[in-house]
Every structure is written in structure tokens, then in C-alpha cells.
Residue frames relative to the residue before (quaternion, step in Angstrom):
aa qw qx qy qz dx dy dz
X 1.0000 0.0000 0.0000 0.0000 0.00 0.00 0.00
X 0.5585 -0.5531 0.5216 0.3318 3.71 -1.07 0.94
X 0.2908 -0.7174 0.5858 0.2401 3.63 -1.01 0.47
X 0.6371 -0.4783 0.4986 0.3417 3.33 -1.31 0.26
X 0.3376 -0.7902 0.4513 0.2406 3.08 -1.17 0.94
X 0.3567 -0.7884 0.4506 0.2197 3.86 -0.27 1.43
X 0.8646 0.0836 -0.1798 0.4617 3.38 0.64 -0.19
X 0.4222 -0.7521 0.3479 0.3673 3.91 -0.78 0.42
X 0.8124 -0.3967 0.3218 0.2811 3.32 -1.60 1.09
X 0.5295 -0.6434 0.4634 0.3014 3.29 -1.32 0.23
X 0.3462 0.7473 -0.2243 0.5209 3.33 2.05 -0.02
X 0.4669 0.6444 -0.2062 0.5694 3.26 1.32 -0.81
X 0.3483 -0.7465 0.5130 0.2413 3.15 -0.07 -1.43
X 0.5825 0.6542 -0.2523 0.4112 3.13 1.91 0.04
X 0.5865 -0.6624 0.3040 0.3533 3.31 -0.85 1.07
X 0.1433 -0.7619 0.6316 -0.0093 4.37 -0.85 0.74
X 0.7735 -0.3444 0.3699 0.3824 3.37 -1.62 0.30
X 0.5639 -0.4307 0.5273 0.4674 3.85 -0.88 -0.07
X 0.8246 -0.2425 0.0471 0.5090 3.36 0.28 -1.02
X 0.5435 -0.5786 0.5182 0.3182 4.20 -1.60 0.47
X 0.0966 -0.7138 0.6870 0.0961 4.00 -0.02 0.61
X 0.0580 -0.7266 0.6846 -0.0031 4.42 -0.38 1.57
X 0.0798 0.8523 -0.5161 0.0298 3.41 -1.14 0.86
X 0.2609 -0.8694 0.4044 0.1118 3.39 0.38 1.66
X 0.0416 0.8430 -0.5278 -0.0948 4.12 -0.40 0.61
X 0.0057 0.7536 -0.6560 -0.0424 3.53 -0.98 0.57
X 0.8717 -0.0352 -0.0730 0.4832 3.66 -0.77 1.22
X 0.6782 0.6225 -0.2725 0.2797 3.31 0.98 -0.45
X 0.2829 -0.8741 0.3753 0.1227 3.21 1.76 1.41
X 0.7850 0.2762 -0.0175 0.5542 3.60 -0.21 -2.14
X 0.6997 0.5380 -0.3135 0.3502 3.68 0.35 -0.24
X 0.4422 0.7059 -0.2044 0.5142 3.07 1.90 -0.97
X 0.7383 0.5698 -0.1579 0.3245 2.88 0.49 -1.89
X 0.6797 0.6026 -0.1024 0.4054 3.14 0.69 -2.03
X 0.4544 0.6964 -0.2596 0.4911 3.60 1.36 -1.42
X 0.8593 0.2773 -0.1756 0.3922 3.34 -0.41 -1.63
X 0.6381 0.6004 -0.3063 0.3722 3.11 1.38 -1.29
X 0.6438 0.5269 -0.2272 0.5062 3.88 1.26 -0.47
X 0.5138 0.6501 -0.1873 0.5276 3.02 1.60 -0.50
X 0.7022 0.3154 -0.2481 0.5881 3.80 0.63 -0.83
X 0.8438 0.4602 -0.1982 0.1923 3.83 1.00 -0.80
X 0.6443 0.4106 -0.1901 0.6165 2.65 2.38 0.42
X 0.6705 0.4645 -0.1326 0.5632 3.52 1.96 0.29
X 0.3443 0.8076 -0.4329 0.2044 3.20 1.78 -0.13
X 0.7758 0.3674 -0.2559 0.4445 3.72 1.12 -0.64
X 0.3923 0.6778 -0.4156 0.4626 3.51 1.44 1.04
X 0.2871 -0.7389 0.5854 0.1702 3.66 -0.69 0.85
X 0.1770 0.7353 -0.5723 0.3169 3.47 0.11 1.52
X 0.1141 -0.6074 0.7837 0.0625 3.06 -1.84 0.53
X 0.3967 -0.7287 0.5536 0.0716 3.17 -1.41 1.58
X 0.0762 0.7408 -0.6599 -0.0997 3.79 -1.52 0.51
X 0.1471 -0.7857 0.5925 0.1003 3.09 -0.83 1.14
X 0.1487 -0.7457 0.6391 0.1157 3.96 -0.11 0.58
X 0.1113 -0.6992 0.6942 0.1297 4.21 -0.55 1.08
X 0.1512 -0.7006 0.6849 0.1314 4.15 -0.60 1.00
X 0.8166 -0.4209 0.2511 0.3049 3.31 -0.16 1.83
X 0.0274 -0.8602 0.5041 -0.0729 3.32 1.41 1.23
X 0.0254 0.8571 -0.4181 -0.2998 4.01 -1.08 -0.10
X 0.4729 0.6625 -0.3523 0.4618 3.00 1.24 1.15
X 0.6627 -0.5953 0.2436 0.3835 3.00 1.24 0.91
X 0.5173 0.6961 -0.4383 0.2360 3.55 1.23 0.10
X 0.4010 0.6023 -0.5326 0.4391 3.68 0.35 1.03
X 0.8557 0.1868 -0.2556 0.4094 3.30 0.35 -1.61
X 0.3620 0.7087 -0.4214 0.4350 3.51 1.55 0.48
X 0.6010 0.5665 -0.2567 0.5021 3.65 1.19 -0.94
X 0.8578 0.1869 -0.1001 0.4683 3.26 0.28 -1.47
X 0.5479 0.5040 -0.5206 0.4180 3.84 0.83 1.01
X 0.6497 0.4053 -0.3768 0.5211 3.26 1.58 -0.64
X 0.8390 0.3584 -0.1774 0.3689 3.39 0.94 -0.19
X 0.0274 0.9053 -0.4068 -0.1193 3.56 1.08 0.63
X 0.6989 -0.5085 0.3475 0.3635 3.64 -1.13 1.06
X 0.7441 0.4594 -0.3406 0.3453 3.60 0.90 -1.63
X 0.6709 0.6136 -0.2519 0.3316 3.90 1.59 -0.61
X 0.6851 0.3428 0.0099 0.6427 2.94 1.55 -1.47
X 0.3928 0.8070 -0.4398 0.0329 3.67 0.00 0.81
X 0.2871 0.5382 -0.6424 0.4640 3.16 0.83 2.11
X 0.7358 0.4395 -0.3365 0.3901 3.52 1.37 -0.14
X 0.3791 -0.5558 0.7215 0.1640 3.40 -1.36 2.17
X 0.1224 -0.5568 0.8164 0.0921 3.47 -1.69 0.57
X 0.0412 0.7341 -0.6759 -0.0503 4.31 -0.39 0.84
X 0.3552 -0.7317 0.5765 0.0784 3.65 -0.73 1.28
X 0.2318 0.7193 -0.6406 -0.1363 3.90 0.32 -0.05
X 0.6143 -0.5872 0.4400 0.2903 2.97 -1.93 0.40
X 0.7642 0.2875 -0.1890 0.5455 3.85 1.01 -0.36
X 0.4932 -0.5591 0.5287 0.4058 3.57 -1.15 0.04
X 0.1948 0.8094 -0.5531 -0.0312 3.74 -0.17 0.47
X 0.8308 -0.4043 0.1400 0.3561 3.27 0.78 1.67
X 0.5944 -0.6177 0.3625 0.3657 4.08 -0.95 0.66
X 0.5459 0.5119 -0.2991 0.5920 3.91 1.03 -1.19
X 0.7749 0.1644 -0.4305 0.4326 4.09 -0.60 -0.69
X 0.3850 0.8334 -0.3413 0.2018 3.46 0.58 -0.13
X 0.6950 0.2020 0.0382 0.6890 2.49 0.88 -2.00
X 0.5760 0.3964 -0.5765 0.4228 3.95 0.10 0.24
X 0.6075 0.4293 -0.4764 0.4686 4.01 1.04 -0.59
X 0.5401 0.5815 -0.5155 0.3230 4.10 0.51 0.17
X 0.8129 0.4334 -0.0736 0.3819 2.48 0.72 -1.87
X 0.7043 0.3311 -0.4698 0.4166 3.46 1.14 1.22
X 0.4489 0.3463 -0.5933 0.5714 2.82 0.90 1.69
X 0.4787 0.5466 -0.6047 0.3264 4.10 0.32 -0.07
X 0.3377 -0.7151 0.6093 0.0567 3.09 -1.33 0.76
X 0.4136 0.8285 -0.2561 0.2773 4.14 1.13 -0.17
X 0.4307 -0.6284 0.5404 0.3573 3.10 -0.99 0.42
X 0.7668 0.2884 -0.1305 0.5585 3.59 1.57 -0.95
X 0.2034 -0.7437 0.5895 0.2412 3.52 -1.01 0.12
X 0.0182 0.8815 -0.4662 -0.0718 3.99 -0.50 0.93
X 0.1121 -0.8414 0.5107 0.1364 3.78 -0.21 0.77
X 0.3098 -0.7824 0.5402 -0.0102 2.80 -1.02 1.30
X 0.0840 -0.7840 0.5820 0.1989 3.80 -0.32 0.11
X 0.6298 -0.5264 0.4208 0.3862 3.90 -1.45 1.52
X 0.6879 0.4202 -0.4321 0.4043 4.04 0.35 -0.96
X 0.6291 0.5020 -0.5051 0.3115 3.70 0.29 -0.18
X 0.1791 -0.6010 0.7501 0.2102 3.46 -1.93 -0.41
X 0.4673 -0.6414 0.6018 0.0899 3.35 -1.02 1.47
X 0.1761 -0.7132 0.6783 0.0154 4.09 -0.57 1.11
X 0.6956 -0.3118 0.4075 0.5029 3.72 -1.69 0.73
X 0.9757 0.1082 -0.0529 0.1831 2.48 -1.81 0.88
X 0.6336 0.5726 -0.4602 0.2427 3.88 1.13 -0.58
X 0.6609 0.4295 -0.4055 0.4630 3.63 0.63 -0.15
X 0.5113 0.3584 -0.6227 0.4715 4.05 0.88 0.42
X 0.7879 0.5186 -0.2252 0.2440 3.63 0.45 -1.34
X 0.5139 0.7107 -0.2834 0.3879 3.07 1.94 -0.10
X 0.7246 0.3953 -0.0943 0.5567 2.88 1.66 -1.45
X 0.6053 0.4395 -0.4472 0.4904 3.74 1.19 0.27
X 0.5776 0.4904 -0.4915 0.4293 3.05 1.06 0.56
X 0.3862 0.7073 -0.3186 0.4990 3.36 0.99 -0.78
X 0.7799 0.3461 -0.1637 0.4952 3.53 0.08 -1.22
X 0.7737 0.3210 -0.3563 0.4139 3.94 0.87 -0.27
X 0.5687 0.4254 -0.2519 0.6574 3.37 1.53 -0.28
X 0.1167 0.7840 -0.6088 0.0328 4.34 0.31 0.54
X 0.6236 0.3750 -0.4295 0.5348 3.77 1.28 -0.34
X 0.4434 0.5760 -0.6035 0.3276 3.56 -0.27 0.40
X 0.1714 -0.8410 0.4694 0.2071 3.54 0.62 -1.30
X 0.6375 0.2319 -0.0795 0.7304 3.48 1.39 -0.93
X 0.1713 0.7334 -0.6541 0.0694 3.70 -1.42 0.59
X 0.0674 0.8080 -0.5852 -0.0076 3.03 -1.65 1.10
X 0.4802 -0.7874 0.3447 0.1748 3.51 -0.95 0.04
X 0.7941 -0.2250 0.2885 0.4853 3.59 -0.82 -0.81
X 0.1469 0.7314 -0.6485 -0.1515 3.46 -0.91 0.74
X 0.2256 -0.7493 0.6131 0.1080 3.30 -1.64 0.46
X 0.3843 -0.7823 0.4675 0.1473 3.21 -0.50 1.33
X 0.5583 -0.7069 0.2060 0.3823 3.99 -0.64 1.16
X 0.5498 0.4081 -0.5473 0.4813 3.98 0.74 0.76
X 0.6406 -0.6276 0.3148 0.3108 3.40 1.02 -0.16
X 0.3074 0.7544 -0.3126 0.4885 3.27 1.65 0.60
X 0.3765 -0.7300 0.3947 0.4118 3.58 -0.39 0.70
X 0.3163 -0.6435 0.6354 0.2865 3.53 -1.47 0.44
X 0.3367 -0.8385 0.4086 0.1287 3.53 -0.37 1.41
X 0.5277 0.6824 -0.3031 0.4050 3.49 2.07 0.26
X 0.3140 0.7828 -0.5021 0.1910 3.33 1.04 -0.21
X 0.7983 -0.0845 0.1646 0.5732 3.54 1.49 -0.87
X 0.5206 -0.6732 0.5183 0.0846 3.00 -1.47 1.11
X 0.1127 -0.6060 0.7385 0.2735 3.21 -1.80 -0.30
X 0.8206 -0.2901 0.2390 0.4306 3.23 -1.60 -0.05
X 0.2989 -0.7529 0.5266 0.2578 3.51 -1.43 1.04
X 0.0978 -0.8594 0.5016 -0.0189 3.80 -0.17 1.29
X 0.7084 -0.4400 0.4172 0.3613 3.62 -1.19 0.32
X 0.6695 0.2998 -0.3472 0.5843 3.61 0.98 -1.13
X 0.7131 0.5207 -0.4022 0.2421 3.40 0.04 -0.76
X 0.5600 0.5615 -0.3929 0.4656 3.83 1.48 -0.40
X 0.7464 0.4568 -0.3149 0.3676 3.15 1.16 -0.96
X 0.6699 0.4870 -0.3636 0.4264 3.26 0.73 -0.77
X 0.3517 0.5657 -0.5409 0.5135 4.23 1.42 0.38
X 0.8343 0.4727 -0.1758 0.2226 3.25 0.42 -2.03
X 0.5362 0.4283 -0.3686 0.6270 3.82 1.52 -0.66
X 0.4230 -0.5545 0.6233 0.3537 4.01 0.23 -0.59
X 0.0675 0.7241 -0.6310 0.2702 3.84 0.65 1.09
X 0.7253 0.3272 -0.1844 0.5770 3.57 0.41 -1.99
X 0.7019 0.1978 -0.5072 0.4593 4.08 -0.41 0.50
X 0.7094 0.2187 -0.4868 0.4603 3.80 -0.13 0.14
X 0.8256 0.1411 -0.3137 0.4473 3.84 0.38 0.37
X 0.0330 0.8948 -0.4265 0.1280 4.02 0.60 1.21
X 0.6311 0.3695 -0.3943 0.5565 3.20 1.67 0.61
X 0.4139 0.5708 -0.5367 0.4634 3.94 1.44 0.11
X 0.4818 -0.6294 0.5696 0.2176 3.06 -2.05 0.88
X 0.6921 0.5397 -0.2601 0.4026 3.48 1.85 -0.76
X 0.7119 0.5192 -0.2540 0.3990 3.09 1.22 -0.50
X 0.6985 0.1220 -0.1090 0.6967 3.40 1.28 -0.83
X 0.1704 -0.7917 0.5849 -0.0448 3.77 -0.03 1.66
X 0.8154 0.4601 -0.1930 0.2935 3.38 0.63 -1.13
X 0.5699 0.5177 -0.2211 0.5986 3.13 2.11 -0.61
X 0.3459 -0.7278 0.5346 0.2546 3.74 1.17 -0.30
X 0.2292 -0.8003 0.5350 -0.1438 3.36 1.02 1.75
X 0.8438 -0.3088 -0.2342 0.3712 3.24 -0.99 1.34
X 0.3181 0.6353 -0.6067 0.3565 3.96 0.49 0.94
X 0.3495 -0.7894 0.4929 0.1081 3.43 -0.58 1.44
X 0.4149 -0.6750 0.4160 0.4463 3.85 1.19 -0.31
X 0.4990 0.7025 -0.4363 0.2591 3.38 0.79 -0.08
X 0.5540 0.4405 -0.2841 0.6467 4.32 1.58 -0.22
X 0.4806 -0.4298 0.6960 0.3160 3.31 -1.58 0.73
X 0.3184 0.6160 -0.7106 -0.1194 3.30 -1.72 0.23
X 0.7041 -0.2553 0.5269 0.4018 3.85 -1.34 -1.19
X 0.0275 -0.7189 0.6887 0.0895 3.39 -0.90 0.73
X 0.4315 -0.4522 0.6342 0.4551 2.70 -2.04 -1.16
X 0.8805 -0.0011 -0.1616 0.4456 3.16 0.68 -0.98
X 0.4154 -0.6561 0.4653 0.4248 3.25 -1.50 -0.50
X 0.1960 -0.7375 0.4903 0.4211 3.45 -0.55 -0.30
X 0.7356 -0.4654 0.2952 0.3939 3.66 -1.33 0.87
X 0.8401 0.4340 -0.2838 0.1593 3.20 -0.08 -1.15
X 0.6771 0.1007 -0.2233 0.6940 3.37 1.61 0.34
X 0.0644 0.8991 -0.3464 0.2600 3.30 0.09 1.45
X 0.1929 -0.9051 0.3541 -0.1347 3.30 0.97 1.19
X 0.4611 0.6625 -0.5042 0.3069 4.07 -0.06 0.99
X 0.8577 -0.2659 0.3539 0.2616 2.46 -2.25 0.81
X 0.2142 -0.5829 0.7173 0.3159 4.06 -0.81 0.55
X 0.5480 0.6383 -0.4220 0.3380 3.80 0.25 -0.94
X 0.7835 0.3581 -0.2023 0.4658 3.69 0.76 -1.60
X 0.8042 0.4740 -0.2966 0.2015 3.14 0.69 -0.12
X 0.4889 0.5982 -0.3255 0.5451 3.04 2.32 -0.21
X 0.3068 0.6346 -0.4609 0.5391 3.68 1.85 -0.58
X 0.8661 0.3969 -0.0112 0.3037 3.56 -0.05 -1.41
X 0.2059 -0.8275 0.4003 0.3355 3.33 1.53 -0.53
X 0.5984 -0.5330 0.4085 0.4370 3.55 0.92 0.49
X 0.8262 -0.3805 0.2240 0.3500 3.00 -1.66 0.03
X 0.3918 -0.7995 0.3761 0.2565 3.30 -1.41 1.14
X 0.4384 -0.8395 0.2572 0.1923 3.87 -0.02 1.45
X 0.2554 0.7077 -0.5437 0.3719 3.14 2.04 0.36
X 0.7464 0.3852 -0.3532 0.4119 3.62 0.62 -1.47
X 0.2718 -0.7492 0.5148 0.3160 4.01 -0.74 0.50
X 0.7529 -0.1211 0.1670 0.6249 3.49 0.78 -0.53
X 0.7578 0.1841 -0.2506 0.5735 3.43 -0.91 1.91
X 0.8628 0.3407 -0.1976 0.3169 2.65 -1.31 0.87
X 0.2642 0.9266 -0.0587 0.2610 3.13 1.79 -1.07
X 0.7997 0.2017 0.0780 0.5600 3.22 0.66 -1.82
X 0.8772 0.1279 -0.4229 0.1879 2.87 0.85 -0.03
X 0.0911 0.6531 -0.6354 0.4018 3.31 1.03 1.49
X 0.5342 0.6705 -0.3320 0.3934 3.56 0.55 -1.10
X 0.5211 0.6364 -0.2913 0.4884 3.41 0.56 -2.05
X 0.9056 0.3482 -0.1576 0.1840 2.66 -0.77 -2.28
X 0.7162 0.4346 -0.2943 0.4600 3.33 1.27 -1.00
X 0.6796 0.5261 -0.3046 0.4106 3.32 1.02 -0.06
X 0.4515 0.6098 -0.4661 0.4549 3.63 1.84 0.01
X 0.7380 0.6161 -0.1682 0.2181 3.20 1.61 -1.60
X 0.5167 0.6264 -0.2268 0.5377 2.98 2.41 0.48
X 0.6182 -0.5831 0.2185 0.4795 2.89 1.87 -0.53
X 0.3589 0.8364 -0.2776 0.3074 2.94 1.64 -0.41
X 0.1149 0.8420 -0.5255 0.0405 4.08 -0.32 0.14
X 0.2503 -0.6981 0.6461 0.1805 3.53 0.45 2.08
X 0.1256 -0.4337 0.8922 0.0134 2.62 -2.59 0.43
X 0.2022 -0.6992 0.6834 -0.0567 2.28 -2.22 0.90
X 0.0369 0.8716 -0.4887 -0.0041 3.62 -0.94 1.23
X 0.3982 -0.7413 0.4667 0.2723 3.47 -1.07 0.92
X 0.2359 0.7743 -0.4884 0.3259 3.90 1.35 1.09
X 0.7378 0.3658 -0.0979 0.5588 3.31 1.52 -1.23
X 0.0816 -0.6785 0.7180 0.1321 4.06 -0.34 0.84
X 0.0871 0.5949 -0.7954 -0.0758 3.43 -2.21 -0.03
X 0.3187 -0.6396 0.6531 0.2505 3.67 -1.25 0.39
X 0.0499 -0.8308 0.5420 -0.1165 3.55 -0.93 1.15
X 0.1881 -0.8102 0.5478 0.0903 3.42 0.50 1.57
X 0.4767 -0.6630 0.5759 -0.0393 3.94 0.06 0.06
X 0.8565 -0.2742 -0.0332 0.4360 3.42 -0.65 1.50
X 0.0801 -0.8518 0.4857 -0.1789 3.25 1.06 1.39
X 0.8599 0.3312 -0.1120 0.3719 3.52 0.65 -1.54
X 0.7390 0.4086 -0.2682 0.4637 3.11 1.66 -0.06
X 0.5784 -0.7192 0.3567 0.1452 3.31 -0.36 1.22
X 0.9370 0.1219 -0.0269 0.3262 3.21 0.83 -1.34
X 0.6073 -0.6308 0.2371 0.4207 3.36 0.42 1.79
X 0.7120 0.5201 -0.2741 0.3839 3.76 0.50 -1.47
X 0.8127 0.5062 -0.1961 0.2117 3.16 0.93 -1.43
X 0.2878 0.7257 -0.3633 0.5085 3.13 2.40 -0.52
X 0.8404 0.3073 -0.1989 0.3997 3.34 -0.41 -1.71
X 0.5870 0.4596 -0.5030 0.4372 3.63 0.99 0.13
X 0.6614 0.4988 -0.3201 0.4597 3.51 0.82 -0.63
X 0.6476 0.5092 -0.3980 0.4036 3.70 0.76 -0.82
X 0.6512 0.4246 -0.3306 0.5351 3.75 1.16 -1.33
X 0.5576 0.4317 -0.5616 0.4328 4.15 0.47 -0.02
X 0.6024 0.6337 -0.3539 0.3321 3.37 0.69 -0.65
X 0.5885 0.5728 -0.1824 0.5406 3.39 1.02 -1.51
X 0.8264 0.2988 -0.2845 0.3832 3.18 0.13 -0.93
X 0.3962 0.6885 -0.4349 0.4241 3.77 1.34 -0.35
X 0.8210 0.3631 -0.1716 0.4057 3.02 0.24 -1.49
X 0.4694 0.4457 -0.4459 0.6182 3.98 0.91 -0.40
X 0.7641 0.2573 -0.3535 0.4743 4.26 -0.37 -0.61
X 0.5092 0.5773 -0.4540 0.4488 3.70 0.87 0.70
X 0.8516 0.3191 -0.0031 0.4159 2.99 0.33 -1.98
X 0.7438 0.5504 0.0134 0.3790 3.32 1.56 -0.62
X 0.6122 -0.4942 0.4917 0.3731 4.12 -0.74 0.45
X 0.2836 -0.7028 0.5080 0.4093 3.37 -0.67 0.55
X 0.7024 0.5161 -0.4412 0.2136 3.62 0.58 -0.14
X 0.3607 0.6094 -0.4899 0.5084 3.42 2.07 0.50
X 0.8972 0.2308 -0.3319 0.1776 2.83 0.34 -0.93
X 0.4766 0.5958 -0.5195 0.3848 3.55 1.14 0.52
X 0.6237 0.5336 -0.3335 0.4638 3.58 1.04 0.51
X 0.5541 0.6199 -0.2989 0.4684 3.05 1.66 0.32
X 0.6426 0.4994 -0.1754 0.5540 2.76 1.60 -1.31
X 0.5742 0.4371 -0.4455 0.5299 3.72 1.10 -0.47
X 0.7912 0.3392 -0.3617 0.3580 3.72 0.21 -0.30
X 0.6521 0.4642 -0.4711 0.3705 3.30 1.24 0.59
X 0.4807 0.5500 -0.5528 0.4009 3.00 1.06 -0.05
X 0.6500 0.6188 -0.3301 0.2926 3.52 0.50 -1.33
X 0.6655 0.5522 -0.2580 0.4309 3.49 1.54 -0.54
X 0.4533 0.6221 -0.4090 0.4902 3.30 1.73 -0.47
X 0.7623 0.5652 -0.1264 0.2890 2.77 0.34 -1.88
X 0.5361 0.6482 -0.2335 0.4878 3.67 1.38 -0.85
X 0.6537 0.5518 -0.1837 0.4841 3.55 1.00 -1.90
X 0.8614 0.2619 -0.2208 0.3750 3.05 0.05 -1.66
X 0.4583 0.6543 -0.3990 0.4502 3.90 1.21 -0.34
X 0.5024 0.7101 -0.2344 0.4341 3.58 1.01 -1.23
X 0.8321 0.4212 -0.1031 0.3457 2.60 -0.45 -2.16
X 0.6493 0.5205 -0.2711 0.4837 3.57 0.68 -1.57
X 0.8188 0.2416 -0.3822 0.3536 3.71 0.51 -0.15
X 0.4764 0.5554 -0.5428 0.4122 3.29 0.98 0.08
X 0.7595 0.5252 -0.3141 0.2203 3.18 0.84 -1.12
X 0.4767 0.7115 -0.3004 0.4198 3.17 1.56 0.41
X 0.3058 0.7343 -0.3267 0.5105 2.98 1.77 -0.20
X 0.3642 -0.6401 0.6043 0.3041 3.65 -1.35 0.09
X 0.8417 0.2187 -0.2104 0.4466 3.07 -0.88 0.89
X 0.5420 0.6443 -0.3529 0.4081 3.36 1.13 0.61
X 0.0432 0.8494 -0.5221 0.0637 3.49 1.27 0.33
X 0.6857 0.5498 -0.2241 0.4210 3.45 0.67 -1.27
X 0.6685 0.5187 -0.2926 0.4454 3.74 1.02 -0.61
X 0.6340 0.6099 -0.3173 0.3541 3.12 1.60 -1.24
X 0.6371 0.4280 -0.3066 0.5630 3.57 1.51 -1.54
X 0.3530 0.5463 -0.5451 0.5290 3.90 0.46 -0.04
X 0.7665 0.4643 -0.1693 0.4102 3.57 -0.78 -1.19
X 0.7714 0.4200 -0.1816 0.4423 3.58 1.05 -0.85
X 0.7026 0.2735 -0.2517 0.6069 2.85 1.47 -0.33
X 0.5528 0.2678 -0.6324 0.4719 3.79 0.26 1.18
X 0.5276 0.4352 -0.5530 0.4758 3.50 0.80 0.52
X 0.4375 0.5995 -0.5275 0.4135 3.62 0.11 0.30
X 0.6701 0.5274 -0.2115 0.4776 3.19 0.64 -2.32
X 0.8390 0.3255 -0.3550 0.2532 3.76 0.15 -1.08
X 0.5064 0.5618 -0.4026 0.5156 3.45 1.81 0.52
X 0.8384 0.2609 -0.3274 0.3489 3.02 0.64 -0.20
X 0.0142 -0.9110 0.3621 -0.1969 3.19 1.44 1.21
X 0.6620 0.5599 -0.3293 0.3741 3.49 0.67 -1.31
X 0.6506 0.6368 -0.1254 0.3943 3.53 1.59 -0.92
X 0.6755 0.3574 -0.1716 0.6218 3.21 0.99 -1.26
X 0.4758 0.6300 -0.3838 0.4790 4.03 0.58 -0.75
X 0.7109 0.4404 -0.2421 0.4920 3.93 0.58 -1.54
X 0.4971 -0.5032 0.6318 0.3171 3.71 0.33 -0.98
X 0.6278 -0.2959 0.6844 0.2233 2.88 -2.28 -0.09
């Protein structure tokens, strides 16, 4: 059930934190934990107020939150227990009608918050106010960049050139891997298209404009429908390497197969949104073809000696092409 909002909106007119910091967790107990806990030790001079929404975690990650974090110590932090998982989008649109900000920032539980990225995030924010959406550096947990922090535009060539495996044998071309922004190290402010959630920086204003996220998508994919409808307002995220975070990445989901089934439902949501249906049955023909590529692949390397790892690879885009009928349909 949706909780009551305790305090009133910036709609209201009533003064709120600089900015709401919303952080959706599912299973990710110690990771959860660690999050917030990196959070208070690198943001302490940030006027924020924290939501954590637990979607019916079973690993105990609630009363893990609120022992490491008691109410009487930490009292910008809402802990909202719901009783079901009802997915990463209604989540955060049930925070974000209690945030009170001028900004709204999502955070995801797998990350760790480095010096300074949530002041330097939001002094950027403030020199770039037409952007509306802003994000930043990710670092991936050996310290390697995580080249997802942000997107470009999802295009026909650019699905295909995922689905033949164009964008892994050439991952520094701009033509081959358009959508990933093929060889741009992140290291230059520029424009995107998208952001990615897990450091996710916007306008409260644009997003009640927008009602937040659309909850068709359950998880993935999300933002950047968001993005898009918000470019269609004018808006033009940006993205700067001023702000670092470490983002470990499919933390809450367990089983390799079931991600990439959920990420390609995603994909394909958003193409039967934004798109012709006769794009988007070419989308769906070029994911399959991408299953089908992987797991064909894989199975022969894994024939190889020593390749054990390719073999369980290979087994798990066979998973994905069983559980096609699903992902294929959407969200």
C-alpha cells in the first residue's frame, strides 16, 4: 500500500531539503546498508532527505536498514517497508510523493557514493540548469569504468549491430556501438540521450510535469522513456565525469538469464512505445537473432578445452531463448 504523504510537496509551496536522495532495495541486505552508509560519509554537508522504499525484500533487508540506521540518529531517513515487490519505476514515483526538493536523486543499493559526487553532482546541476536531468561517472567495483552511466539513442542500426555482435568485436567504433557511445571514455562533459538510473539527477519540477516513471516498465529500461519524454519537453540530459560512484550492477538479481530477460522486455517496451509497430517487430526479430548468435557462439567455444566458463555462458542464453515468449511480449 502507498504510504501517506508525511510531509507536503514542493507544489505546496513549502520550503524542503535542497535535494530527496530515493533508494529502491530488493535483497540487497549488506549492500543496501553499505550504500547509505557511504552516503552519509561523503554528503554529510548536503541538505538532503533520504527514501529508502524495501520492495518486499527477503533477506532481511529492512530490519538491516533500520538497525544500522535508527530513526532517533538519522532523521532525514524514511525507511517505507512495502508489503509486495511492485517493481523499480512505482517505487520510486511512490517516493517521490513524499520528497520535498528542489532535486530528486536516485540512487541504486549496489552502488558506493565516493567524496564529494553528490556535492559535485549538484554543482553541476546548477551550471548546466538547461539540461534538467544530470548524471555522472560510474565505476564498476574493481575500478574499471562502467561504460553505462549513459546511453545514446535506441536505433534500428544500433540493435542490430548488439544483435550480429558488431558492438563487441568493435566497442571503441562510434558506428558500430552508437548507443553505447563506442570509443568516448567518459572522461568530457557532453549531452546525452540517456541517463542511467542508478545515479540519476533531475529537476523535481520535470518530473511531476511528467509524473515520474512509467510503471508499465517494472524494472529497466525506465529512464530512458523518462529521458526521451523529457527531451520532448526540451530537456537535454548531460553528463559529467566531476561526479564518480562505484556501481556493482545486477546485485538484486541472482540469475544471470533472468536480467537479460528483463532488460530485452524492457527494450522492447520502450521501442512498442516510442515506435511503428513495424519497427518494432524488427526489433524483436533482431533480438531474437542476438540470443541465438550468443548462445550458438558460446556452445562452440565451449567446446574448446578449457572453456568451462563459455559452456555455462551458452547455458545461460539458453535459458533467455526459453524464456522468450516473455521478454518478446514486453512489460
Amino acid at each position: 500500500m502507498e504510504p501517506a504523504q508525511t510531509s507536503p510537496g514542493p507544489e505546496n509551496g513549502t520550503t524542503g531539503p535542497l535535494v530527496s536522495i530515493i533508494m529502491v532495495s530488493y535483497n540487497t541486505a549488506e549492500m543496501t546498508v553499505a550504500a547509505i552508509r557511504s552516503l552519509y560519509e561523503t554528503a554529510a554537508d548536503v541538505d538532503f532527505e533520504l527514501f529508502v522504499y524495501d520492495n518486499a525484500s527477503a533477506d532481511g533487508s529492512a530490519d538491516a536498514i533500520a538497525a544500522a540506521f535508527p530513526a532517533n540518529e538519522f532523521p532525514n531517513l524514511t525507511l517505507v517497508r512495502l508489503d509486495e515487490n511492485v517493481g523499480f519505476a512505482k517505487a520510486n514515483n511512490m517516493a517521490a510523493k513524499q520528497a520535498r526538493g528542489r532535486y530528486l536523486l536516485l540512487l541504486n543499493p549496489d552502488t558506493v557514493v565516493l567524496q564529494d559526487a553528490v556535492q559535485n553532482l549538484l554543482a553541476f546541476a546548477a551550471r548546466r540548469p538547461a539540461a534538467r536531468i544530470w548524471g555522472a561517472r560510474n565505476l564498476l567495483g574493481d575500478g574499471t569504468l562502467d561504460q553505462g552511466s549513459c546511453w545514446g539513442e535506441m536505433t534500428l542500426w544500433a540493435v542490430f549491430c548488439f544483435a550480429s555482435g558488431l558492438e563487441s568485436l568493435f566497442p571503441n567504433s562510434s558506428l558500430f556501438r552508437p548507443e553505447g557511445y563506442g570509443g568516448w571514455d567518459r572522461t568530457t562533459e557532453r549531452e546525452v540521450v540517456v541517463i542511467t538510473g542508478c545515479f540519476f539527477l533531475v529537476e523535481a519540477d520535470l518530473w511531476h510535469e511528467l509524473s515520474g516513471f512509467d510503471e508499465r516498465f517494472f524494472m529497466y529500461a525506465e529512464e530512458a522513456d523518462f529521458c526521451l519524454r523529457a527531451r520532448a519537453l526540451g530537456a537535454a540530459p548531460r553528463f559529467t565525469p566531476e561526479a564518480e560512484i562505484i556501481h556493482y550492477g545486477g546485485a538484486s538479481e541472482n540469475l544471470r538469464a533472468r536480467q537479460i530477460a528483463k532488460i530485452f522486455a524492457g527494450k522492447i517496451s520502450l521501442a512498442k512505445k516510442h515506435w511503428p509497430g513495424w519497427k518494432v517487430a524488427i526489433v524483436r526479430l533482431f533480438y531474437r537473432l542476438a540470443v541465438l548468435v550468443r548462445w550458438f557462439g558460446y556452445s562452440l567455444l565451449g567446446r574448446l578445452p578449457g572453456k568451462s566458463a563459455r559452456r555455462e555462458t551458452a547455458s545461460q542464453w539458453g535459458e533467455v531463448w526459453k524464456m522468450r515468449k516473455t521478454w518478446l511480449a514486453g512489460y
